[in-house]
C-alpha positions in Angstrom: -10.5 -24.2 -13.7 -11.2 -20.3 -14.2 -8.5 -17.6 -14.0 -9.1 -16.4 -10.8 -9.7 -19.6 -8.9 -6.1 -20.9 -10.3 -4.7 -17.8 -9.4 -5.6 -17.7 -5.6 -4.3 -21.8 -5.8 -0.9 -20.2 -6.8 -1.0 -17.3 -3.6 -2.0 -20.0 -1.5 0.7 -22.1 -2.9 3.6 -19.3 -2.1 1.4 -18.3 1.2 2.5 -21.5 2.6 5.8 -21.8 1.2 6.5 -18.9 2.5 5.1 -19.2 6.0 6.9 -22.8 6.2 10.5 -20.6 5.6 9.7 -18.2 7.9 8.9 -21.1 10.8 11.7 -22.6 10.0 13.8 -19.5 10.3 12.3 -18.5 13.6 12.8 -21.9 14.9 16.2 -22.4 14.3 17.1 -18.5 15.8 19.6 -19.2 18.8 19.6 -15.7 20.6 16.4 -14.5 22.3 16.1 -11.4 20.0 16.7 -12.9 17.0 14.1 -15.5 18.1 11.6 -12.4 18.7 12.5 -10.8 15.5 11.3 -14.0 13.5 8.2 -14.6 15.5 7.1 -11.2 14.7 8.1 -11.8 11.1 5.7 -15.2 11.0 2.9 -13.5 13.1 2.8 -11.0 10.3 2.9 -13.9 7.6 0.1 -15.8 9.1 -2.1 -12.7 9.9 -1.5 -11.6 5.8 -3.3 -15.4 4.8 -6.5 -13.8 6.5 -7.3 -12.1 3.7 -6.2 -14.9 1.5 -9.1 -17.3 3.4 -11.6 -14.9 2.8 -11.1 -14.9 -0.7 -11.2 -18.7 -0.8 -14.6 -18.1 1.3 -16.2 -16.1 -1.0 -14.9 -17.5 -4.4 -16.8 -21.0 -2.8 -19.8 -18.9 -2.2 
């Protein structure tokens, strides 16, 4: 496997890892605006693996 292909396997890796935490945070918020503070939080994660898809678009091209 070539250096950049394993190294976009490894964002992905944290990507979702991270994204997992962050639902599970906003999830478990009790309060309204603690709630809305975390979904903004995991809107901004998932809208940062854009990018991260392209990548995996192009490398495949």
């Amino acid at each position: 496997m070539s250096p950049p292909v394993l190294a976009l396997l490894l964002l992905f890796l944290l990507y979702v890892a991270l994204v997992s935490r962050q639902m599970r945070r906003s999830l478990a918020a009790a309060e309204p605006r603690a709630r809305l503070v975390e979904a903004r939080r995991l809107l901004l994660l998932v809208t940062l693996g854009v990018p991260l898809a392209v990548a995996f678009i192009l490398l495949a091209a």
